[in-house]
C-alpha positions, -999 to +999 in steps of 0.1 A: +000+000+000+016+035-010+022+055+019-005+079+028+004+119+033-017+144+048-029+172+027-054+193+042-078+196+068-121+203+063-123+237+066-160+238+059-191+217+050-216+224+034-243+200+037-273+209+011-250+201-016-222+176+004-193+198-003-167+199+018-139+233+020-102+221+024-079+240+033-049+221+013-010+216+028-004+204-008-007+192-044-039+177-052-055+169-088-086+156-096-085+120-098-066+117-072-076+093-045-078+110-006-090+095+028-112+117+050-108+108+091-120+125+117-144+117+147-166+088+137-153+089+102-127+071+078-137+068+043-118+071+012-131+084-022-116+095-059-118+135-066-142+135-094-143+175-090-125+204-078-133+241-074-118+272-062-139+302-052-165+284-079-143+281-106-137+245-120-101+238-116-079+212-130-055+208-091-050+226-066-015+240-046-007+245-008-023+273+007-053+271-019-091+267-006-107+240-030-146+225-031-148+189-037-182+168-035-180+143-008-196+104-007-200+107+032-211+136+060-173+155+069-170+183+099-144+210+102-112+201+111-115+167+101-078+158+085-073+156+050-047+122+035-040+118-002-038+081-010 
């Protein structure tokens, strides 16, 4: 299994639509696989979208703010792995 490294933590969620706000610590791409953990939850899922500031993006870089649509519930401050 390929080591895991953090990349960002929930920095919002927004549940009407299951989006999630990270806060990224790195490179991150759609397609790219990422585990969520945090309190009752530990679930991994492929990016299939990306935004910033409601722009579709392509990746995004440490220090950006990115959307992504979430299969599961996150909270804030839940930690961020890429996969």
């Amino acid at each position: 299994m390929a080591e895991e490294k953090p990349i960002g933590i929930v920095s919002n969620y927004f549940d009407h639509v299951s989006v999630a706000a990270i806060r990224l610590s790195g490179n991150l791409g759609v397609g790219d696989k990422v585990r969520f953990e945090g309190g009752e939850t530990d679930f991994e899922q492929e990016i299939g979208s990306m935004q910033i500031q409601n722009d579709s993006v392509e990746s995004g870089k440490k220090g950006d703010e990115i959307g992504i649509k979430t299969d599961n519930k996150v909270r804030k401050g839940y930690k961020v792995f890429k996969v």
